[in-house]
C-alpha positions in Angstrom: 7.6 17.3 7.0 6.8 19.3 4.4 5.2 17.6 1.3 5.3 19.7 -1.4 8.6 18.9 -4.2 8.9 15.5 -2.2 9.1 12.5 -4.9 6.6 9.7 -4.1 6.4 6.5 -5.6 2.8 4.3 -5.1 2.4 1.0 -5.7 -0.7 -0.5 -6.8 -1.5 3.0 -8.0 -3.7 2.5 -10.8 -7.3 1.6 -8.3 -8.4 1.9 -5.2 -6.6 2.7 -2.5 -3.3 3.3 -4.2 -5.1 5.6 -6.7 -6.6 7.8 -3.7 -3.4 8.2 -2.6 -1.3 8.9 -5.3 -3.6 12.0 -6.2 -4.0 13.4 -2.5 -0.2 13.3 -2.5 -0.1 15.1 -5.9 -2.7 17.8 -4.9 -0.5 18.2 -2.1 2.5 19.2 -4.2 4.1 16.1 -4.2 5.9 14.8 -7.6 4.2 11.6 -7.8 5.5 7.8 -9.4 2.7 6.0 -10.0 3.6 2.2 -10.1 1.8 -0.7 -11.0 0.8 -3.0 -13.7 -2.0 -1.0 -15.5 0.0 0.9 -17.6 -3.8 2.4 -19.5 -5.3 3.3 -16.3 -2.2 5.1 -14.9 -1.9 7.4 -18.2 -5.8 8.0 -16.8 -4.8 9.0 -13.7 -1.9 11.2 -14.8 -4.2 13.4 -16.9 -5.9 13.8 -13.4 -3.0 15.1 -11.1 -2.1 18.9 -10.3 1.7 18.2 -10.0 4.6 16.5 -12.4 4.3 12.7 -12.0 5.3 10.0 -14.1 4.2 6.3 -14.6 6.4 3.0 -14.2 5.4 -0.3 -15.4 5.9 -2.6 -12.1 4.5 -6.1 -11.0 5.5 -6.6 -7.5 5.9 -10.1 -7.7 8.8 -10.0 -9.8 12.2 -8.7 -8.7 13.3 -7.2 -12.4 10.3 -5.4 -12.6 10.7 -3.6 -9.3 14.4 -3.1 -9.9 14.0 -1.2 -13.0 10.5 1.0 -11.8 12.8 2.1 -9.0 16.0 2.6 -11.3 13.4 4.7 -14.5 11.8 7.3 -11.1 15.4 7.6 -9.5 16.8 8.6 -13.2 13.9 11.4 -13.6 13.8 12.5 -10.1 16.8 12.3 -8.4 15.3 11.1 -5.1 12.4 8.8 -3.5 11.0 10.6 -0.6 7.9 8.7 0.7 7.1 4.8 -0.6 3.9 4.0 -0.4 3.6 -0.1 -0.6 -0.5 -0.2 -1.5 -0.1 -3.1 -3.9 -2.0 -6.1 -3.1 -4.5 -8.9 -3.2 -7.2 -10.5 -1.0 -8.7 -13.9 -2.5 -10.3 -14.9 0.8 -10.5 -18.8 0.9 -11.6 -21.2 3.6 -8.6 -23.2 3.9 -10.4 -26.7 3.6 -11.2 -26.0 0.3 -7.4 -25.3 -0.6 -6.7 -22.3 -2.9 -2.9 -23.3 -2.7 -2.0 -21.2 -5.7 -3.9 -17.8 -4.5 -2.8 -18.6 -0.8 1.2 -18.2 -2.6 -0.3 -15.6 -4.9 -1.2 -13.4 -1.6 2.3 -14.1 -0.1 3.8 -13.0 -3.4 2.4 -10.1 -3.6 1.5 -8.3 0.1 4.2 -9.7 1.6 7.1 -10.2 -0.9 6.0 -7.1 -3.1 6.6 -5.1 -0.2 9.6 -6.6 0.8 11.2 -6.0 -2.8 9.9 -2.3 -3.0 11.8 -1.7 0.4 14.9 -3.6 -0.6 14.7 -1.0 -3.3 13.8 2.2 -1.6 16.5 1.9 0.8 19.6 3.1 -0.5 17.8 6.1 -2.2 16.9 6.8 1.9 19.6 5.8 3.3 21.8 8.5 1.4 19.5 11.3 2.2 19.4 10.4 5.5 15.5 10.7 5.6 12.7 9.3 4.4 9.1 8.0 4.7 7.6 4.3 4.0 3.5 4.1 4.3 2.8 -0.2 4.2 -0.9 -0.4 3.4 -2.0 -3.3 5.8 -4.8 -4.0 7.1 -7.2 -4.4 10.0 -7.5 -8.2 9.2 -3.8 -8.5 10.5 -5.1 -8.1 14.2 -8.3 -8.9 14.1 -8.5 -12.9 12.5 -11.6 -14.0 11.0 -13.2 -17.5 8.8 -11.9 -17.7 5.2 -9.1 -14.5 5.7 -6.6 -17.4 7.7 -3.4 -16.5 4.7 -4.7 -12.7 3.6 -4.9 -12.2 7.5 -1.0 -13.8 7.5 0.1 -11.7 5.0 -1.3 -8.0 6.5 -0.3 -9.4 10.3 3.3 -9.7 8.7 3.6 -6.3 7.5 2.4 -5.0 10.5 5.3 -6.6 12.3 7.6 -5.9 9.8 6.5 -2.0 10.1 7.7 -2.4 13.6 10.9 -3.8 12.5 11.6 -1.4 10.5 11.1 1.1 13.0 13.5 0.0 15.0 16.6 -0.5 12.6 15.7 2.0 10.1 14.7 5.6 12.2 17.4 5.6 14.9 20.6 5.5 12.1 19.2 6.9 9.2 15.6 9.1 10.0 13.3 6.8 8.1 9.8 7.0 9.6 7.6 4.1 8.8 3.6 4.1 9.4 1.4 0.9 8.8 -1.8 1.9 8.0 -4.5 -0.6 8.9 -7.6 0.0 7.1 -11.0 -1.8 7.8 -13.7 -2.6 5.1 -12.9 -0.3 2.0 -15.1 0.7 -1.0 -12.8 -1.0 -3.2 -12.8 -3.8 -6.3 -10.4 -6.4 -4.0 -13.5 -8.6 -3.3 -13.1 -9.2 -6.9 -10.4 -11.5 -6.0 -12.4 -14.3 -4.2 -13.0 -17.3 -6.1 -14.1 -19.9 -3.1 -17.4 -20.7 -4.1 -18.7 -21.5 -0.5 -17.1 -18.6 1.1 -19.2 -16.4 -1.6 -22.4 -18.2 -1.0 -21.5 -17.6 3.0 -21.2 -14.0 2.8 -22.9 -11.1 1.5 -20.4 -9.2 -0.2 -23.1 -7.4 -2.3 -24.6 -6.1 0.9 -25.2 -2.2 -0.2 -25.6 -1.2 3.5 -22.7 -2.5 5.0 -20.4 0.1 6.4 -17.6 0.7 4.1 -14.8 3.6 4.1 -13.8 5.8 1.2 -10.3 5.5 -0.5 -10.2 9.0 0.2 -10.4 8.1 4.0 -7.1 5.7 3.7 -5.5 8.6 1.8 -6.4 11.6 4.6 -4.7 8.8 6.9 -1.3 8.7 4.9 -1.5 12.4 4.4 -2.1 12.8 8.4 1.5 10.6 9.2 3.7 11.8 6.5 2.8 15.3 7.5 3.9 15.7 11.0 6.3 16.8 12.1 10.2 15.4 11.4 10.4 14.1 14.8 7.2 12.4 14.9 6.5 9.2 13.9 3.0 7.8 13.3 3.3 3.8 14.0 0.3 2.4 13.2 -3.5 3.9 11.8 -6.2 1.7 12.1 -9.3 3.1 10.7 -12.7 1.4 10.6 -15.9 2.4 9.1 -18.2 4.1 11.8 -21.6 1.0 12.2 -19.0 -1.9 12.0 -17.7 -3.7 15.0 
């Protein structure tokens, strides 16, 4: 597939992973949507890319919002080529101590989010006969661990929705879908993790722990959405070298 002129739209675009993205895809050639609530931060990014892009206002969680981002990049470009779903949360909790509201929270937005953006996507795709949809899950989907019992949920659904979609989506109407499955990630999401006991457990301020670059999650979407037409990459998981 060739990349440059395709129309992207990235969620969660304004940090992170999402932000990697978004400008590997635009210093590819790609015209680039960047979606997410951090309206200030995207304008940042913007002045940053080498190809047309535009910014939507969109908070996953809510069906509205996602509806009219889709409606606002469809008007200016025409088309959605490649949806990258990178939006998300991870307030790691030990269940005993029951974080009720961020346990919903992460449903709402890794799980649902995605689910809206899709919804969205798919009659843009579905007319062209063609398309690509990158889900940003995570190695904590397969591999289950203390305190990550719902975020682990929530990425372990999307990888088994990716499959899913797989196999209604490419046979009839050419849609490849990769789940990309990322292990620790130099990232702010830690931020997110308000359980008091879980934080004095861990070491999350540990400056030699192995951690990947955004950049490397990027090189990994850039890798599947460049292959060929009749390849499709499933599933990436990447890890940082040192971690088991």
């Amino acid at each position: 597939m060739q990349v440059k002129d395709k129309v992207a739209l990235v969620t969660g675009a304004s940090s992170g992973i999402g932000r990697a993205i978004a400008k590997k895809l635009s210093e590819a050639g790609c015209r680039v949507a960047l979606a997410s609530r951090s309206v200030d931060k995207m304008r940042q990014l913007q002045e940053e890319l080498s190809n047309e892009s535009m910014v939507v206002e969109m908070d996953v969680r809510n069906s509205e919002s996602v509806t009219e981002a889709f409606r606002d990049v469809w008007d200016k470009f025409g088309q959605i080529d490649i949806l990258v779903n990178s939006a998300g949360v991870m307030p790691l909790t030990y269940l005993k101590n029951r974080h009720l509201e961020e346990w919903l929270e992460t449903i709402e937005v890794n799980v649902k989010g995605t689910l809206r953006c899709i919804s969205e996507v798919l009659p843009a795709m579905k007319t062209q006969k063609n398309g690509h949809i990158i889900n940003i899950a995570s190695v904590d989907g397969k591999e289950v661990f203390e305190g990550g019992a719902v975020y682990g949920a929530s990425k372990a659904a999307v990888i088994a929705l990716s499959r899913a979609m797989r196999m209604e989506l490419s046979p009839e109407f050419n849609i490849r879908v990769t789940a990309i499955e990322p292990g620790t990630v130099a990232t702010n999401l830690r931020d997110d993790i308000t359980d008091k006991e879980l934080l004095d457990d861990k070491d999350y301020d540990d400056e030699d722990e192995p951690k990947l670059d955004p950049i490397n999650i990027a090189d990994a979407v850039m890798y599947a959405i460049t292959q060929p037409d009749k390849v499709n990459v499933n599933e990436i998981l990447i890890k940082p070298t040192g971690k088991a």
